[in-house]
N, C-alpha and C positions, 0 to 999 in steps of 0.2 A: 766594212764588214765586221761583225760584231763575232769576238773571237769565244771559242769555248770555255767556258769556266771550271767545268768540272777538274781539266790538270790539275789547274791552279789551287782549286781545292783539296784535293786528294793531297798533293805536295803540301798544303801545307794541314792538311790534318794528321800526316806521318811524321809531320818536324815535332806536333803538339804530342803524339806519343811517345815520341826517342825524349822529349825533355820529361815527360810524367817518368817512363819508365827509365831514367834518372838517377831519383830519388833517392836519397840516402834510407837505411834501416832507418833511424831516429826519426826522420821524417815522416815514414809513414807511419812510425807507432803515432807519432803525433797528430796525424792527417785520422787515425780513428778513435782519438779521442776527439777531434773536430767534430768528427761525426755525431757519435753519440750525445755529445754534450751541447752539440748545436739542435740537435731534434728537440730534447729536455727542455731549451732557452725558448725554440721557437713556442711551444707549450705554456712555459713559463709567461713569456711579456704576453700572449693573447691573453691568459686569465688573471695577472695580478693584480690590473687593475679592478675588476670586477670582482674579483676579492674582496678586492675592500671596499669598492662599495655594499655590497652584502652585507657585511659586516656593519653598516648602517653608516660607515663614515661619509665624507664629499672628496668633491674633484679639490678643495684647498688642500688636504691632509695628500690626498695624491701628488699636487706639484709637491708638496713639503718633502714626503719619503724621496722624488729623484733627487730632489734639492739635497738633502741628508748624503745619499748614497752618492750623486756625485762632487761634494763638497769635501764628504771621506775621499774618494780616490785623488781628488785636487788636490789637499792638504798631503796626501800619504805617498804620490808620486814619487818626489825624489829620493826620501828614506825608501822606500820600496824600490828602486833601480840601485841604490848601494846595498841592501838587503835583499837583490836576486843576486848579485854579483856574492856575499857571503854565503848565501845556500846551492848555489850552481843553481844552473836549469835545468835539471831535473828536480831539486828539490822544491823551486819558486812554483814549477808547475803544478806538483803535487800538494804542496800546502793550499794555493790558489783552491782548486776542485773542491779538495775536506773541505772548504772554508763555507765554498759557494750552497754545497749539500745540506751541511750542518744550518745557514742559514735560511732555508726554504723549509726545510724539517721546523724551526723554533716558533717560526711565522704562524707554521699551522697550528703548531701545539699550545701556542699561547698569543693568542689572535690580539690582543691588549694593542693600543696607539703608541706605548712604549715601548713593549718590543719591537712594533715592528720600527718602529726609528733607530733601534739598535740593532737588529738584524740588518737592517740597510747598508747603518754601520760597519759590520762587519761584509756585507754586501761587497762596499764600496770597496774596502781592503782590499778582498779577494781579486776583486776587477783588476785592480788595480796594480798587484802583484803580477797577473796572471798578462797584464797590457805590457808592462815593461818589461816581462821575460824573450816575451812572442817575438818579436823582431828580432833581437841577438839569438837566441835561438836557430830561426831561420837561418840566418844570414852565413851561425856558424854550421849550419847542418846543410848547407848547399853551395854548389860550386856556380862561376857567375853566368856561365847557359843556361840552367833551368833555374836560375834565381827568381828573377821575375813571376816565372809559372809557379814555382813553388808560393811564393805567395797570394797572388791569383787565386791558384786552385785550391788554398787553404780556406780562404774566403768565401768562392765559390762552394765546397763541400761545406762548410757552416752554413752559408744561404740556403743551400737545396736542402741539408736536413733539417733546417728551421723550416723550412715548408712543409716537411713532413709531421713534424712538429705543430704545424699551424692546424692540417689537416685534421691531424688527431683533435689537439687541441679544443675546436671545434666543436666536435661529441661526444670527447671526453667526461664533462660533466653530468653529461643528458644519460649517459652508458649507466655512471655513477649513481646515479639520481635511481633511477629504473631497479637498479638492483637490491638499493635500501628504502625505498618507497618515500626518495625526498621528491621538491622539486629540483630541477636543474639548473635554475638561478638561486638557489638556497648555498649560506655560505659552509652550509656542511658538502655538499657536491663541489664547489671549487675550492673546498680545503682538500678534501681526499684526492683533487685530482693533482692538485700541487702537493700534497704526497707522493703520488708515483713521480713527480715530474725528480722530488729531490733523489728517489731510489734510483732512477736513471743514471742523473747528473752522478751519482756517486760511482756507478758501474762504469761510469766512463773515464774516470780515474785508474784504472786495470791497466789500460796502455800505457802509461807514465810509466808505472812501477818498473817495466822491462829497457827503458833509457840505457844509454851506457854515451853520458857525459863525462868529460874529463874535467876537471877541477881546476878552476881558473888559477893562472900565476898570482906571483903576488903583486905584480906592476899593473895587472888589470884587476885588481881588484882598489885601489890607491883611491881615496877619496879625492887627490887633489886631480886627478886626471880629467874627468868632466870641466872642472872648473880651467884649467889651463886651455880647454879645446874655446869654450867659450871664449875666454881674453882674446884669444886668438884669432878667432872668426866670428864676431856681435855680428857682423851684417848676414853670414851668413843663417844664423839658427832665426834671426828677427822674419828676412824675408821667408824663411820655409816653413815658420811657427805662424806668422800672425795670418793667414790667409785660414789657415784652419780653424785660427781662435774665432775669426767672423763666423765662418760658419758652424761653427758649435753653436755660438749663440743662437743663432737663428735656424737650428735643427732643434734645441731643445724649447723652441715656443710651442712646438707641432707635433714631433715624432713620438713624445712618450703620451700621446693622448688621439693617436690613429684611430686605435679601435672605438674608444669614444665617440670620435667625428663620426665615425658610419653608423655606430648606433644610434646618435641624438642628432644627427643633421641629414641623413639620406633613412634613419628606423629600419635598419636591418639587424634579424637576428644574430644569436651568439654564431649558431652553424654558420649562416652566408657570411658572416666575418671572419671564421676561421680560414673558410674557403677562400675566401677571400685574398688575407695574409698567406697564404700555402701559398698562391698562383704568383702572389706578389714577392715571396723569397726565392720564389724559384726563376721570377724573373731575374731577381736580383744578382742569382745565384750563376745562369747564364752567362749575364753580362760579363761577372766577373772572369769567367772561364774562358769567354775570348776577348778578355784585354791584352794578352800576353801578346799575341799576333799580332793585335793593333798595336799596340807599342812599340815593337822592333819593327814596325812602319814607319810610323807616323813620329815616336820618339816618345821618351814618356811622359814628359812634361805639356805635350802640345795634347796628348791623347785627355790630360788630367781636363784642359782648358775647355777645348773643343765638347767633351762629352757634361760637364757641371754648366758649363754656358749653356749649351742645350735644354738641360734639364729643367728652366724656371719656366720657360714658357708652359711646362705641363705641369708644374709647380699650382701655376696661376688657374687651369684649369681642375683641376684636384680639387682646391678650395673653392671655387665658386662657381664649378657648372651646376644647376638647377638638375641635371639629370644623374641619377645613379649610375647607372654603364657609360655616361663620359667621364664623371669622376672616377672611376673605377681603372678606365685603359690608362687614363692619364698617371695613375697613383704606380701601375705596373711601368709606363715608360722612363717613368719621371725615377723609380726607386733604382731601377738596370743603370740610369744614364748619371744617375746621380754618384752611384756607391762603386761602378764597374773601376771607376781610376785611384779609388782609397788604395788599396794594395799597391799598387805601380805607382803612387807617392809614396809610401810607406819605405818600398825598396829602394827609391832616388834618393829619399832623407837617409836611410841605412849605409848604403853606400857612399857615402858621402863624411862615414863618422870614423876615426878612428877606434879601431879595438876598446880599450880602456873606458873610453865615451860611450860607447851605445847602450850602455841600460839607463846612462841619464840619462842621454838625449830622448833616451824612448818615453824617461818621464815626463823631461818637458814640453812633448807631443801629446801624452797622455794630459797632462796639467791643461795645455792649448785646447783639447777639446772637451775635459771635465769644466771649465770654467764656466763656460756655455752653458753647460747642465744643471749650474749651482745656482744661476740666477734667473734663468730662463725658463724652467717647469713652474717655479711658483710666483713668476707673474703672471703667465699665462694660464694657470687655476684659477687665477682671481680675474681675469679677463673674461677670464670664458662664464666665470658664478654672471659676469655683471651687463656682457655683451657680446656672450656668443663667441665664436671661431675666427669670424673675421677679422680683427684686430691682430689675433694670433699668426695667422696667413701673412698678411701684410707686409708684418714684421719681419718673418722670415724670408718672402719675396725679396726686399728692399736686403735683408744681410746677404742671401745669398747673390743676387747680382753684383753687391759690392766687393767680396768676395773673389769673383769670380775676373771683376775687372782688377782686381790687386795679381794675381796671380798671372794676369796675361800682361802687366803695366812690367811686374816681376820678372815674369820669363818670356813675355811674348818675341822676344831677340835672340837667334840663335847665337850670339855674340856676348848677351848676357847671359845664358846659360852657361858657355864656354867659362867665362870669368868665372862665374859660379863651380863650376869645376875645378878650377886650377886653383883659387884661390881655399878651396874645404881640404880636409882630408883625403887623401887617397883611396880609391875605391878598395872597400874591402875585400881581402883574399881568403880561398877554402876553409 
């Protein structure tokens, strides 16, 4: 006899509200800054690469700027995790924002291949400050029941207002276009629209300012404290770093050149691509919003496995169904199943770090999957000038199942998890 589910559900859609409503103050200023500045991004990645194409440039000069941007955050990683531990977090986050505004603003106002390689530049920084804040952050802004949700639903609320983002996004320039009598692939229309996107991104810096962090001791702030967690535990930060180092590499063949694929390989307009990206972060965004449940199931390491292994088979349809609406569901299952366990790693490497350690270690997480980014956008510009998408595909199919079998070779033993435990850090406290 097939028992009712609804109990089971209601129970547990009431545990998912007693952990949201939670929250610390800090948390939630920061959960609308999420917001805000997650709508602005989603806006952002739909138009900048069409930017620059308008601007007459190619897809080589496109891989270059990720290349640039996350070769910056690669390189600036670790000085940028001892330099959020010198400004606290609330000042890392608020420098991050100016930084990221300031450089969307310079892009438009001076459209040149040079700046934008130095806005990227400084692009990078900001990311990259703003990467290694985010987890210590959290981790110190929540107690360890709604830990996990809290990161989750951070992610999640970036997702779903990147969709909103995407939406806009979308007719954004077309709105623009209409009103000054351009057209709406002209790069005067996707300059002004990444105008507003930077006045956003800046208004979303408002919630920072109201922070009330306390000022780290002086033992966590000790340059040599990262370095002694290391000696300590190589096996530990190698196994939890290199599975993600794969698949950066083989996220950045594909993911900074999405909107691309659909325009040059299935010829869909700006709009249907925006639509597109909207439905697809708000898949995203879901996903992420019930990992927390699944997790304290299933556990979170088995959830990371199970949901990224999943994920290639829709992978491999994305890139080469012949049809638009199969590639399409595929891109929505594939991005939920793909992104839902990033957070719920995020807080198992967290937890797992001591005090002093965690704005490194955030760097060296950060470094694991900029590194990806720095070499992998501009081969794949040049693949795609010479042979199309599929090689691109490929690439990433073959990293991410490798990947995926490292992590389950890693943890698939609930006995080598345990080790893993005992032998790291002590879970972090409030």
């Amino acid at each position: 006899m097939i028992r009712n589910p609804l109990p089971l559900i209601f129970r547990a859609g009431r545990e998912y509200v007693c952990q949201v409503a939670a929250f610390r103050p800090n948390a939630r200023l920061y959960l609308l800054n999420v917001i805000v500045v997650g709508a602005a991004m989603g806006i952002f990645r739909l138009l900048f690469n069409f930017y620059v194409l308008s601007l007459g440039f190619d897809e080589g000069l496109l891989g270059s700027l990720v290349t640039v941007s996350s070769l910056t955050a690669l390189a600036a990683a670790l000085p940028m995790g001892y330099l959020a531990d010198l400004l606290g977090r609330k000042g890392a986050l608020l420098i991050s924002g100016v930084l990221i505004a300031f450089a969307i603003v310079a892009m438009v106002l001076w459209p040149s291949a040079t700046l934008l390689y130095a806005m990227n530049v400084v692009f990078g920084l900001a990311q990259s400050l703003s990467a290694v804040t985010m987890g210590p952050f959290l981790i110190e802004n929540s107690g360890e029941q709604e830990r996990t949700y809290l990161f989750s639903f951070s992610s999640g609320l970036q997702m779903v207002a990147g969709s909103v983002g995407n939406w806009i996004g979308g007719d954004l320039p077309a709105w623009i276009a209409a009103s000054r009598g351009v057209t709406a692939t002209s790069s005067s229309a996707y300059g002004s629209a990444l105008a507003v996107v930077a006045a956003v991104a800046g208004l979303g810096v408002l919630p920072l300012i109201f922070l009330r962090t306390p000022p780290l001791v002086r033992s966590e702030r000790s340059v040599f404290a990262p370095l002694k967690f290391a000696a300590q535990h190589p096996m530990t930060l190698i196994t939890l770093l290199l599975p993600q180092l794969v698949i950066s590499i083989g996220a950045g063949l594909i993911m900074p050149f999405m909107n691309l694929f659909f325009r040059q390989v299935h010829h869909q307009p700006d709009g249907v691509i925006g639509v597109l990206f909207a439905w697809g972060s708000l898949a995203m965004g879901l996903g992420l919003l019930i990992a927390p449940p699944l997790a304290d199931r299933m556990g979170k390491i088995q959830l990371v496995v199970v949901t990224q292994g999943l994920s290639i088979p829709f992978l491999i349809l994305l890139g080469f169904s012949p049809w638009f609406w199969l590639s399409t569901v595929a891109y929505y299952v594939r991005v939920a199943l793909m992104n839902m366990s990033t957070p719920v790693y995020q807080t198992f490497v967290m937890e797992h770090v001591e005090a002093p350690a965690r704005a490194t270690v955030a760097s060296l997480a950060s470094m694991a999957w900029n590194f990806g980014w720095v070499i992998s956008p501009f081969i794949s510009g040049r693949l795609q000038m010479h042979y199309g998408f599929g090689p691109p595909f490929i690439g990433t199919i073959v990293l991410y199942t490798l990947a995926v079998v490292m992590l389950w070779l890693f943890f698939g033993r609930g006995d080598w998890v345990a080790s893993l435990e005992t032998s790291a850090a002590p879970s972090a406290g409030e």
